[in-house]
VEXVOZA-448910 format. One record per residue (C-alpha): x, y negated, z; residue number from 1. Coordinates in nm, 4 decimals, padded with zeros to 6 digits, m for minus. Example, Ala and Ser with C-alpha at 12.3 -4.5 7.8 and 13.67 -1.06 7.14 Angstrom:
% VEXVOZA-448910
east, north, up, num
01.2300, 00.4500, 00.7800, 1
01.3670, 00.1060, 00.7140, 2
***
This chain:
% VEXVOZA-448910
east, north, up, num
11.4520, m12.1558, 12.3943, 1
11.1127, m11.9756, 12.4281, 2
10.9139, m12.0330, 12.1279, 3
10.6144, m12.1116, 12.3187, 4
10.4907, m12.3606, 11.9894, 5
10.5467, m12.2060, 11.6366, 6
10.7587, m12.4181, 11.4152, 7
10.5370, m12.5754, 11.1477, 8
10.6525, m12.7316, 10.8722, 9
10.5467, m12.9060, 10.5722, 10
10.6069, m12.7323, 10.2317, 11
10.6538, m13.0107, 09.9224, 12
10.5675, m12.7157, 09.7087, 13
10.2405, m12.6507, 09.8944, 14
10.1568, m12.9572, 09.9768, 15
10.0853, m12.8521, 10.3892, 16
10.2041, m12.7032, 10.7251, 17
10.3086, m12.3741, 10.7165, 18
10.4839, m12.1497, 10.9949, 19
10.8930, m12.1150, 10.9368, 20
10.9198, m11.7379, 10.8999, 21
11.2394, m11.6863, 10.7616, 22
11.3940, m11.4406, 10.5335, 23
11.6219, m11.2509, 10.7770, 24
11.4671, m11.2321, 11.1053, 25
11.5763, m11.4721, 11.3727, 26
11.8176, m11.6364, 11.0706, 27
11.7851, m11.9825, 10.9338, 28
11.9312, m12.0682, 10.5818, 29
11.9253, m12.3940, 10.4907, 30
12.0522, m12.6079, 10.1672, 31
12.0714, m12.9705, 10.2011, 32
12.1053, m13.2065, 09.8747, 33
12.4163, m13.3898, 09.9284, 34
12.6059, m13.6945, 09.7648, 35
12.7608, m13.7621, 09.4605, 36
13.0738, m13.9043, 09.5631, 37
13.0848, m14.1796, 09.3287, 38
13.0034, m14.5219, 09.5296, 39
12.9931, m14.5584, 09.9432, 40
12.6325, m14.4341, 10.0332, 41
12.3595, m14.6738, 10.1288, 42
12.1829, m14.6066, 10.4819, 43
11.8536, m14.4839, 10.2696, 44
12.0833, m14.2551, 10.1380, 45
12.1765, m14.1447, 10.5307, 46
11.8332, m14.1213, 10.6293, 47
11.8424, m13.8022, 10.4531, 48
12.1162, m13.6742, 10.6015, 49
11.9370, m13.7380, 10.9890, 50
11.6495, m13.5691, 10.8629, 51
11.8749, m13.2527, 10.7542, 52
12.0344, m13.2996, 11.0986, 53
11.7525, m13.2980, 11.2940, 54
11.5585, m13.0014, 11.1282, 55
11.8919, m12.7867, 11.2245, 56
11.9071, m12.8594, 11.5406, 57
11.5608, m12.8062, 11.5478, 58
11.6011, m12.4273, 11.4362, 59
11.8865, m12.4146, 11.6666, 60
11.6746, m12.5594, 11.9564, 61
11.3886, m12.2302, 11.8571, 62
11.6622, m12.0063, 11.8839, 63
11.7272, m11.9214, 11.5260, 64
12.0959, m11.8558, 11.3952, 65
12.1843, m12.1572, 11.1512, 66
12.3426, m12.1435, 10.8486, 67
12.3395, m12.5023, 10.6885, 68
12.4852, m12.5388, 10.3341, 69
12.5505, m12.9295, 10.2237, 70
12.6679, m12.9791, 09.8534, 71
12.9172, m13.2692, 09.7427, 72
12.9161, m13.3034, 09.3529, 73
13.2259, m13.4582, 09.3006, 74
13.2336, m13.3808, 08.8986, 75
13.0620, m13.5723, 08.6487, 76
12.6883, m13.6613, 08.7305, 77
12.4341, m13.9045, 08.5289, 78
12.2718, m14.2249, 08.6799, 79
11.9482, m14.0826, 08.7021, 80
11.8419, m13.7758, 08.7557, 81
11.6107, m13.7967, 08.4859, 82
11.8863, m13.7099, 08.2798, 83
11.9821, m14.0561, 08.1168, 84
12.2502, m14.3071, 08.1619, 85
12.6316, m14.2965, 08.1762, 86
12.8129, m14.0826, 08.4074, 87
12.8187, m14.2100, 08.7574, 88
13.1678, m14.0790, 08.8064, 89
13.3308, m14.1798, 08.4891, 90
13.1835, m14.5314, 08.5082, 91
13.2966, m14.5988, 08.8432, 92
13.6662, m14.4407, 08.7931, 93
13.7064, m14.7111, 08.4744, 94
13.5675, m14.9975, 08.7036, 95
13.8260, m14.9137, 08.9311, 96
14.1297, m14.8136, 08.7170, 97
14.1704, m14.5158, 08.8717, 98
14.1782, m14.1339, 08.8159, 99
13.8222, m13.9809, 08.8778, 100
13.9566, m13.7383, 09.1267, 101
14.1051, m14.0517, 09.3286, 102
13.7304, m14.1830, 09.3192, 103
13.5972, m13.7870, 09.4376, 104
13.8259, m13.8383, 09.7358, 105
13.7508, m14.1749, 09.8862, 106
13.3934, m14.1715, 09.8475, 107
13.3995, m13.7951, 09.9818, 108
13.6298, m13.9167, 10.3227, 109
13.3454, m14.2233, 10.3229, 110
13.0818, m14.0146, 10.3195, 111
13.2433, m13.8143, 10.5680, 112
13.3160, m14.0943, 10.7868, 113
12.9336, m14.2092, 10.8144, 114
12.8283, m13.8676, 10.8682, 115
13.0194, m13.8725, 11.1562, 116
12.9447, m14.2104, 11.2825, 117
12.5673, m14.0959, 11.3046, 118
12.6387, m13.7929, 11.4734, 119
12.5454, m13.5567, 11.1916, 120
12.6527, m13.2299, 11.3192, 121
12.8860, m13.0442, 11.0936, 122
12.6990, m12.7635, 10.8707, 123
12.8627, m12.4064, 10.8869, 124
12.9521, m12.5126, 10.5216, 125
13.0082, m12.7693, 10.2743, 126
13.0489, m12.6699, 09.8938, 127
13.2157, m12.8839, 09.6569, 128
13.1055, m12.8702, 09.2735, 129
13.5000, m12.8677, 09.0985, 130
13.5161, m12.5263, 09.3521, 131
13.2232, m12.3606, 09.1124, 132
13.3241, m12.4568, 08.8286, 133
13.3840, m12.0877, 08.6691, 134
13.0456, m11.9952, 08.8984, 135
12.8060, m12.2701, 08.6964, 136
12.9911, m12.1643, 08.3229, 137
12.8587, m11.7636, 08.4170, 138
12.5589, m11.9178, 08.5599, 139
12.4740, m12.0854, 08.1947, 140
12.5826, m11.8091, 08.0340, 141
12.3501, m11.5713, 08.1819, 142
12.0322, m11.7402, 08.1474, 143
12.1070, m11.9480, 07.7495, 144
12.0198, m11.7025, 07.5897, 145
11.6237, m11.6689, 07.7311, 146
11.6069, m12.0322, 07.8473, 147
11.7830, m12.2813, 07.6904, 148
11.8979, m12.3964, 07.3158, 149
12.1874, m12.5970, 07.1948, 150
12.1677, m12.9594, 07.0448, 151
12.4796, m13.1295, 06.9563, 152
12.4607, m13.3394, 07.2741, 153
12.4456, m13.0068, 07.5033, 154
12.2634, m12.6724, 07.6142, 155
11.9578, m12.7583, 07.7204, 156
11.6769, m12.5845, 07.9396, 157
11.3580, m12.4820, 07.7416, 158
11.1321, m12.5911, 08.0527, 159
10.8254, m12.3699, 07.8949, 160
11.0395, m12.0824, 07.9509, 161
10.9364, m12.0655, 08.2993, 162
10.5955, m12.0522, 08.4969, 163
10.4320, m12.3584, 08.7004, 164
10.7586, m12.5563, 08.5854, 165
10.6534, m12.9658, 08.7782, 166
10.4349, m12.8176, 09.0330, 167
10.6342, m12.9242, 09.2919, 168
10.6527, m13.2968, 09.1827, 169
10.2549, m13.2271, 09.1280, 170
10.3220, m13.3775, 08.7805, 171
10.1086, m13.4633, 08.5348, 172
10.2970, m13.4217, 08.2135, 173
10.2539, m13.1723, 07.9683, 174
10.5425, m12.9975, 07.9178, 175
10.5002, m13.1457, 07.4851, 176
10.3854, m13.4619, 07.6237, 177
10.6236, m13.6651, 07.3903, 178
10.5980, m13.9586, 07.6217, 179
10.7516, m13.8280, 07.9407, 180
10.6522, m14.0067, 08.2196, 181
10.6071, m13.8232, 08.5272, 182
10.2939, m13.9106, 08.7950, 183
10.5626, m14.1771, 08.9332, 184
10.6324, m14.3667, 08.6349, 185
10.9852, m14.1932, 08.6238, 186
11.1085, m14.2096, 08.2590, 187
11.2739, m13.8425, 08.1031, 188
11.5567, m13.9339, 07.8858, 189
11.4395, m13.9368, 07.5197, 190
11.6979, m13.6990, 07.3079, 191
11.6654, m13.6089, 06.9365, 192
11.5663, m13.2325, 06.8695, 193
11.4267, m13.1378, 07.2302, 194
11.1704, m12.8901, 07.2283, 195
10.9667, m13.0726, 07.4928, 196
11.0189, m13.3970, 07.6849, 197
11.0918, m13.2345, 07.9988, 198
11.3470, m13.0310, 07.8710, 199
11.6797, m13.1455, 08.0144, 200
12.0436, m13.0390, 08.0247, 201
12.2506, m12.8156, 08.2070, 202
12.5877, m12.8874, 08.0094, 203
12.6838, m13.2093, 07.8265, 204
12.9236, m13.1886, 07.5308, 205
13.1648, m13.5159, 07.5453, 206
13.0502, m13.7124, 07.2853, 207
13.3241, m13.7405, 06.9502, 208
13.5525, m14.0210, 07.0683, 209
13.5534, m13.9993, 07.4448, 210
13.7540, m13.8712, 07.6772, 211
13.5653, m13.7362, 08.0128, 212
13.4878, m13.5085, 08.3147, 213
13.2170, m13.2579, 08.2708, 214
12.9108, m13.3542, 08.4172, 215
12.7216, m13.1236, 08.6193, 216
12.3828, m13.1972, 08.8427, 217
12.4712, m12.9223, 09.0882, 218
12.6505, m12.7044, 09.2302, 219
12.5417, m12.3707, 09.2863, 220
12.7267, m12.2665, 09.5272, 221
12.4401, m12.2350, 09.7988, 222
12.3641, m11.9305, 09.5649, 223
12.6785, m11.7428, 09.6255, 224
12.6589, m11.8883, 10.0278, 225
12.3199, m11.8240, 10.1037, 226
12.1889, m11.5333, 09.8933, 227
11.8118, m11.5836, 09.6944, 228
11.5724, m11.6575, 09.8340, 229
11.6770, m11.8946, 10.1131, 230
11.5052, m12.0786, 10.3976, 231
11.4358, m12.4485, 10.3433, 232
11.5827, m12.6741, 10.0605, 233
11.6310, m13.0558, 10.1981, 234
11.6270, m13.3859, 09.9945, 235
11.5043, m13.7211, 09.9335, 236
11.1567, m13.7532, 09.8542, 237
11.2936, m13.9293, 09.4916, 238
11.4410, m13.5978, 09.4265, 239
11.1421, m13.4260, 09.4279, 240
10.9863, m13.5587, 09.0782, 241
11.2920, m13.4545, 08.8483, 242
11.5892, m13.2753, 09.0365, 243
11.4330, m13.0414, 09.2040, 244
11.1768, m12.9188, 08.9855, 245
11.4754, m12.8556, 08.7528, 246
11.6699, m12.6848, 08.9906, 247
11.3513, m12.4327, 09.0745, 248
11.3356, m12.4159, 08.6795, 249
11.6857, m12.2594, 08.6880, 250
11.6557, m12.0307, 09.0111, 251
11.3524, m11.8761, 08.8511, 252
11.5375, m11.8497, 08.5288, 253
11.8770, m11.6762, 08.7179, 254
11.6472, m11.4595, 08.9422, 255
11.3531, m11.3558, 08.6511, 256
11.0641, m11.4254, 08.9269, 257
10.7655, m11.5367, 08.8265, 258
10.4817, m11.8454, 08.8908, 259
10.5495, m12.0722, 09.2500, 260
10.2099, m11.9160, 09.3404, 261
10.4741, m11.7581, 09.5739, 262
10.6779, m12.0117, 09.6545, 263
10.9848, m11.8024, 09.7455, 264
11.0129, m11.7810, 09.3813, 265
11.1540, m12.0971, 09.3444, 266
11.4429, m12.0207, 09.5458, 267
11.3564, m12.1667, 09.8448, 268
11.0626, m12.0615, 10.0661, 269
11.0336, m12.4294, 10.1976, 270
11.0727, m12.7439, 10.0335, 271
11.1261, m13.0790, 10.2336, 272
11.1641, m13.3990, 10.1288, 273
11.2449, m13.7188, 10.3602, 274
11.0544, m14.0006, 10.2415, 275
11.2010, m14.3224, 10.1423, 276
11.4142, m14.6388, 10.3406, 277
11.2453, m14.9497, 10.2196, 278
11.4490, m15.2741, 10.2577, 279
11.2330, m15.5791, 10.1032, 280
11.5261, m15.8180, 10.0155, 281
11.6624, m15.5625, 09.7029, 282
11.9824, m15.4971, 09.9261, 283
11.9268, m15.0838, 09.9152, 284
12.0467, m15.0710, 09.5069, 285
12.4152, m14.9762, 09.4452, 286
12.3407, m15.1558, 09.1617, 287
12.3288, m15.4724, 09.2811, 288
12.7304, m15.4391, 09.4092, 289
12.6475, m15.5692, 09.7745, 290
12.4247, m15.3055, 09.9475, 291
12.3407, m15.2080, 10.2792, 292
12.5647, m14.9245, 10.3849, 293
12.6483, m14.8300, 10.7429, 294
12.9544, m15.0261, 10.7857, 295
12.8115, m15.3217, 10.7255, 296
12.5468, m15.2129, 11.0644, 297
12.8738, m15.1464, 11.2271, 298
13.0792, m15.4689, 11.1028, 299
12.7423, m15.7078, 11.2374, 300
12.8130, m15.5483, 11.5440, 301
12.5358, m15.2535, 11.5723, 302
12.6337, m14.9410, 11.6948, 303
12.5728, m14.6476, 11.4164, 304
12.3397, m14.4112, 11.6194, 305
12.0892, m14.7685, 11.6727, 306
12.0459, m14.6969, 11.2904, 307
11.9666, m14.2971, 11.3654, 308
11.7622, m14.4079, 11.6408, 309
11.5462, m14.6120, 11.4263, 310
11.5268, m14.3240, 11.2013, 311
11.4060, m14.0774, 11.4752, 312
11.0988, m14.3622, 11.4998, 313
10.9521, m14.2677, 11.2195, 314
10.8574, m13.9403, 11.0924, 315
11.0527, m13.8018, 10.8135, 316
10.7978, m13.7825, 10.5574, 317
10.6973, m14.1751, 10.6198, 318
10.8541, m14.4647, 10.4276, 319
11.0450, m14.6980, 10.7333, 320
11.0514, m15.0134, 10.6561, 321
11.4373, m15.1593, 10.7112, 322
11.4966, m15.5008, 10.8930, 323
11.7678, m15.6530, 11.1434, 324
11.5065, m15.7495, 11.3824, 325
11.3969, m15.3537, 11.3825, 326
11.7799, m15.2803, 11.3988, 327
11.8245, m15.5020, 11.6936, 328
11.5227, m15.3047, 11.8617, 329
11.6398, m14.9849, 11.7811, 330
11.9706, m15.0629, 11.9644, 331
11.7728, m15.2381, 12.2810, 332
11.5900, m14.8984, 12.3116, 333
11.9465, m14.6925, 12.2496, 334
12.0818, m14.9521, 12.5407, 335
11.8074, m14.8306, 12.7595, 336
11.8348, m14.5157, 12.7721, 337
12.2662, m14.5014, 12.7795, 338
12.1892, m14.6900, 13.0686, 339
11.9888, m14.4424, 13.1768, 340
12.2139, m14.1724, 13.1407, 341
12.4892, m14.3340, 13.2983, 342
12.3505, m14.4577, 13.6128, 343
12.2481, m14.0042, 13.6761, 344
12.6049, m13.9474, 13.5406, 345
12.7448, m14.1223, 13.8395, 346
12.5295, m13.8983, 14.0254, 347
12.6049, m13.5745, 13.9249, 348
12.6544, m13.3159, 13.6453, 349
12.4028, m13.1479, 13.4011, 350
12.2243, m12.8633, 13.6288, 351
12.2945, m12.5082, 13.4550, 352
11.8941, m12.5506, 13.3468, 353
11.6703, m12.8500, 13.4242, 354
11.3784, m12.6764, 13.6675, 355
10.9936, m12.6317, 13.6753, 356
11.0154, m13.0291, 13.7677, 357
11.0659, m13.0388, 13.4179, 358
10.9065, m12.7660, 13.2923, 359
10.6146, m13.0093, 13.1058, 360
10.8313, m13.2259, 12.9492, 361
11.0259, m12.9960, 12.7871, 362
10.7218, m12.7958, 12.6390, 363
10.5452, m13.1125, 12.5178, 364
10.9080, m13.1919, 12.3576, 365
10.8948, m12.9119, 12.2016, 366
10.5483, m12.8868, 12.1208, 367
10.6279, m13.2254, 11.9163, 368
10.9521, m13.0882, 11.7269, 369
10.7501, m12.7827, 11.6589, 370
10.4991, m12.9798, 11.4825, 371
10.6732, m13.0637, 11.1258, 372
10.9480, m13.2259, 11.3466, 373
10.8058, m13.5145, 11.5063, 374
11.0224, m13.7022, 11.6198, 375
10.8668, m14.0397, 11.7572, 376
10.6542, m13.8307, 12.0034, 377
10.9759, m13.6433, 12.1039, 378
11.1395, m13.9689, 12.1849, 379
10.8794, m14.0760, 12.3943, 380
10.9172, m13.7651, 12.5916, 381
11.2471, m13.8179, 12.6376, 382
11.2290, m14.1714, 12.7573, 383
10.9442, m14.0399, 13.0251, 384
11.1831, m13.8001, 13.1550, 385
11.4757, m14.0593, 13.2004, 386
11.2286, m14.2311, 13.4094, 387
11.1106, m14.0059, 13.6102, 388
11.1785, m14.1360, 14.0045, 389
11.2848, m13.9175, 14.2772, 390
11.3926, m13.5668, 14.0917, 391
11.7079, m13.4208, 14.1681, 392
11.9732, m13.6081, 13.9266, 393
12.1473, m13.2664, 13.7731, 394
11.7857, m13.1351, 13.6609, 395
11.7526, m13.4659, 13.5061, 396
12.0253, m13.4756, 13.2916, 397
11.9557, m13.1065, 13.2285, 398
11.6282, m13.1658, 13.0808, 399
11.8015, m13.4947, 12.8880, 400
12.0649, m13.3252, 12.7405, 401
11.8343, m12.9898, 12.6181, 402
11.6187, m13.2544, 12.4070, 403
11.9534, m13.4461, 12.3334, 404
12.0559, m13.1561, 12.1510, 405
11.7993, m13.2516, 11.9267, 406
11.7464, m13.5787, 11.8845, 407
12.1268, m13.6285, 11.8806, 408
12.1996, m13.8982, 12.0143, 409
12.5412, m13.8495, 12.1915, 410
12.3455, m13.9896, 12.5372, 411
12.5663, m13.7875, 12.7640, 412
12.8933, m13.9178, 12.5983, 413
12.7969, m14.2814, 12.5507, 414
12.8593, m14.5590, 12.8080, 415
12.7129, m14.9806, 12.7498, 416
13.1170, m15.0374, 12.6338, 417
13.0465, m14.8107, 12.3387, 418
12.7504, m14.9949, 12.2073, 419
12.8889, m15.3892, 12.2250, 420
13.0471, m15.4039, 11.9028, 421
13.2171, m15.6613, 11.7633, 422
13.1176, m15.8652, 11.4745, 423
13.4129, m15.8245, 11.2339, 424
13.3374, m16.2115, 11.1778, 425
13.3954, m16.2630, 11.5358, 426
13.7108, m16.4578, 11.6420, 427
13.6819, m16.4230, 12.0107, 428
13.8076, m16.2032, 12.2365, 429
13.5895, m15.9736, 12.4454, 430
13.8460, m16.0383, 12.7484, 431
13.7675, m16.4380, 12.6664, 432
13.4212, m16.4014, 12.7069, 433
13.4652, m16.2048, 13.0074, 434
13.6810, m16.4489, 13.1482, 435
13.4547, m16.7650, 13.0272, 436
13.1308, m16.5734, 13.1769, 437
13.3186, m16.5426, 13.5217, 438
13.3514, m16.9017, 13.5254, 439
13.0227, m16.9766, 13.4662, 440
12.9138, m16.7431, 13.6919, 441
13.0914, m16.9369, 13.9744, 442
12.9609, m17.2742, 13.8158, 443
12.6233, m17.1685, 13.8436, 444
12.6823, m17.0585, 14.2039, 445
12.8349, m17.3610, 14.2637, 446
12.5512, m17.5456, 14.1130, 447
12.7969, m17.6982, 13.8564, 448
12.4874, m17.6772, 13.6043, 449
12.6611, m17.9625, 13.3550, 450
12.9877, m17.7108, 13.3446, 451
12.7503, m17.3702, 13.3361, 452
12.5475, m17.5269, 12.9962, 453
12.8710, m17.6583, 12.9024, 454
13.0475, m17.3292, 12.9228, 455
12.7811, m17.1589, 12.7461, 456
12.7479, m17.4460, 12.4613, 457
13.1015, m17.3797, 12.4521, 458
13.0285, m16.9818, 12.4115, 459
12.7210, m17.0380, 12.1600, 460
12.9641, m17.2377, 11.9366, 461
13.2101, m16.9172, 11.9107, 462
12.9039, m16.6849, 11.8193, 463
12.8124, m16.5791, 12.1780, 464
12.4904, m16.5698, 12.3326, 465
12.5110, m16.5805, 12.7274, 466
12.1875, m16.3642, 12.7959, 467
12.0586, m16.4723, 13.1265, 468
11.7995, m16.2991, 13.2802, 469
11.8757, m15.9859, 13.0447, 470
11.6882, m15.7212, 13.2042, 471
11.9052, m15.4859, 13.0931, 472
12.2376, m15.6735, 13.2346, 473
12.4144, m15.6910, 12.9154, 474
12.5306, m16.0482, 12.9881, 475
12.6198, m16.1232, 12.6486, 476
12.6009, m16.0317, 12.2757, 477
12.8146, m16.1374, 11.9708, 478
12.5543, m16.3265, 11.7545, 479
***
């Protein structure tokens, strides 16, 4: 790919676009926040994961060589990361009655599972915290004595040890503001004997009496993968009040820089944070019990890439308001364009490169990933180019699949079959519905309207609308 627009992107630290220029020429590292494997995640919790997706392919789509590190912290971790609460992992394992390596696995294979389902490409690697283990003791080690003091609940990190430390969370708080509440209203965990409210641990003693795993906030293995500095750091936008400006606490402690006046001395170059899934009904907290993860898209009968879809309508760094109605949309839109797709595919294959015909298309596509990844204008370009009339059919899907790559949405792979799911509440057979459509399809011609409403009361009753008229010819969906 020519890189006829410069990639800008938006720096969290900075606060504004800046050109990628990466550390090793024509190289992109790249460290993505993962999950703690604790509890299924919720789709906000995915929405991060699309965003990570789509800024690598992104790099990948400039030409840069991609190496993409995503952590799972499957050891002990607290329920905020303002340092507070009981340990996620621990809670969950007693909850369950089961060993806390048991609980690491199945919410790791879940995780896994979605990741997949939305087409998340895989990174070139994952690190796992109980892998660094002996990495994060040498880690402490080397900075205690400079940065941190003990308490008898832990070593904690002296936070006015290090220059600028909250800039990136544009905090308010003085660092001996006793009250500790960032600009967001977060709370920092009150503990007997810190120096400084902000002060927070990077090793928990188990208290006298229990029995637990140690409990670690991450994993460090991105140091020992991709060298200091790196690229771009990912995460959720809550991430960026506490977590993070911890972690850049510790990378300036480990590598002795200095202020984030040069922002490469926080570890990263680039800092990006997603902003936020909003769902107004309270269904987005694990701690309700019932929350909205992506199986529960997939068991109402919406394919998983309608849900990256209506991520890819918003732009990363705006909230996106959550509803079924917006779901349903999302999938309409997906419909179209498989359609699309499918209707060329019968045609003929992908050209080796898609032609001067669509020579604009793909430079405004790019012009709009190049500009802090915006992907609602991108979208549009791609729907414009699956409508172009009377281009050759191979340059077409060409052009589709070189913004695909992208966007990721599987378009050359996916047919309408894929994308009528079934309700797992649904009793009826798809061959039944087939079968009870055909019939009133020869009713109707017929003019047998009494048995053509009857047959579709009859339908309705069993949960399936007959769509007449559907402009799309989808014929039916599962209600």
């Amino acid at each position: 790919m020519t890189d006829a627009h410069p990639l800008m992107l938006f720096n969290s630290l900075t606060r504004k676009l800046e050109p990628f220029e990466p550390v090793h020429p024509g190289e992109a590292r790249v460290y993505s926040c993962g999950p703690t494997v604790y509890n299924y995640p919720h789709i906000g919790n995915m929405r991060a994961y699309v965003f990570a997706d789509v800024l690598g392919r992104t790099l990948r789509f400039k030409g840069y060589r991609l190496t993409h590190v995503i952590n799972i912290t499957d050891v002990g971790h607290l329920t905020d990361d303002a340092d507070a609460g009981e340990d996620k992992m621990e809670k969950m394992a007693a909850e369950k009655a089961q060993s806390i390596w048991d609980i690491a696995e199945h919410y790791k294979q879940a995780y896994w599972a979605d990741v997949k389902a939305l087409n998340i490409r895989q990174p070139a690697q994952w690190t796992v915290a109980t892998d660094y283990v002996p990495q994060m003791i040498e880690f402490a080690k080397g900075i205690a004595d400079r940065h941190c003091y003990e308490l008898p609940s832990g070593l904690y990190f002296d936070v006015s040890t290090v220059a600028d430390y909250g800039r990136l969370a544009r905090s308010t708080t003085d660092a001996d503001d006793r009250d500790g509440a960032n600009e967001l209203g977060g709370r920092i965990e009150q503990v007997e004997g810190k120096r400084h409210a902000a002060d927070f641990a990077i090793w928990r003693r188990t208290p006298a009496g229990e029995t637990r795993q140690m409990e670690w906030d991450s994993p460090w293995g991105r140091g020992a993968v991709l060298g200091f500095p790196f690229d771009i750091h990912t995460g959720g936008i809550d991430h960026r009040e506490i977590h993070h400006p911890n972690e850049i606490a510790q990378n300036q402690a480990h590598c002795c820089t200095n202020g984030l006046d040069v922002p490469a001395n926080s570890g990263a170059r680039l800092w990006m944070h997603n902003n936020f899934l909003v769902e107004r009904s309270g269904k987005m907290s694990k701690s309700s019990g019932e929350f909205l993860r992506l199986q529960l898209l997939i068991d109402r009968g919406y394919h998983p890439l309608a849900y990256r879809l209506m991520c890819l309508q918003a732009h990363y760094r705006s909230e996106l308001e959550f509803s079924w109605e917006g779901l349903g949309a999302a999938l309409t839109r997906l419909k179209r364009l498989v359609m699309a797709v499918a209707a060329l595919r019968a045609q003929a294959e992908p050209a080796a490169e898609a032609g001067p015909r669509f020579a604009d298309h793909l430079a405004r596509f790019d012009a709009a990933m190049s500009d802090d990844l915006n992907t609602p204008v991108a979208l549009t370009v791609l729907e414009e180019a699956a409508a172009l009339k009377k281009v050759d059919p191979g340059a077409k899907l060409a052009a589709i699949a070189a913004m695909d790559a992208v966007l990721g949405l599987d378009l050359l792979a996916l047919d309408r079959a894929d994308l009528r799911l079934r309700p797992k509440a649904a009793t009826i057979t798809e061959a039944e519905i087939e079968a009870a459509l055909a019939e009133r399809k020869e009713a109707r011609a017929a003019r047998d309207f009494a048995r053509s409403d009857a047959l579709r009361d009859e339908l309705a009753a069993r949960g399936v609308e007959a769509m007449d008229g559907d402009p799309l010819g989808w014929e039916w969906k599962l209600g």
